[in-house]
N, C-alpha and C positions, 0 to 999 in steps of 0.2 A: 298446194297439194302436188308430189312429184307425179311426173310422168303414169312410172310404171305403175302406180294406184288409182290412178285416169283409165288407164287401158285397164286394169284389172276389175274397175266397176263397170267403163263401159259394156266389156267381154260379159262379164256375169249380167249384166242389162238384158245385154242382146240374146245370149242362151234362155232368161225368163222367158222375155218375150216370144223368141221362136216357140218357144216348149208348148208354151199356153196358148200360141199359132193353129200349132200342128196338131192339141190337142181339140183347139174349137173345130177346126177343118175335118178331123175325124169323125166326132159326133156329126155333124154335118150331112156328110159322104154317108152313116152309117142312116142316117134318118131317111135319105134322098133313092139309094142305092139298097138295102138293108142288108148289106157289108162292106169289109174294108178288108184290104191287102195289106197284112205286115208281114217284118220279120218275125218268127217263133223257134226257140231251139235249131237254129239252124236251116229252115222251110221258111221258103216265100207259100204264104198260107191264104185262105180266104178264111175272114170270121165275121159270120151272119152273125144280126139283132140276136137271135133265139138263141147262142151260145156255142153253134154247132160250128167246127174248122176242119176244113179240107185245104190236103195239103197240093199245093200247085207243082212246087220242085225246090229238091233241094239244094241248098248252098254247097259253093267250093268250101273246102273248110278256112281257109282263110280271113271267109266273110263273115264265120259262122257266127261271130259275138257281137256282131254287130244289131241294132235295136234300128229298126226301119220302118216308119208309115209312109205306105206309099198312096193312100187315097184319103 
């Protein structure tokens, strides 16, 4: 198998993996905590079990596309 198809399954491995990480880690955090800090539209946000998001502060817009769990 060349190289470049090595690193490109690895990469796509290692993105699964994180995803389904950060996704276990969230449910977690949300069970333990009963919310979790993400990125949303542009707000670093709090989103309780119950559905309810309060916004902490806004992003530079720079950052603003960016998709972030941070607990």
């Amino acid at each position: 198998m060349e190289n470049s198809k090595k690193e490109y399954i690895t990469k796509r491995l290692l993105e699964r993996g994180s995803k389904r990480a950060f996704k276990s880690a969230s449910k977690e955090a949300m069970k333990a905590n009963g919310y979790v800090v993400v990125v949303l539209d542009g707000w670093v946000v709090k989103e309780f079990s119950d559905g309810q998001i309060e916004r902490l502060e806004k992003l530079d817009s720079a950052l603003a596309d960016l998709e972030l769990k941070l607990d």
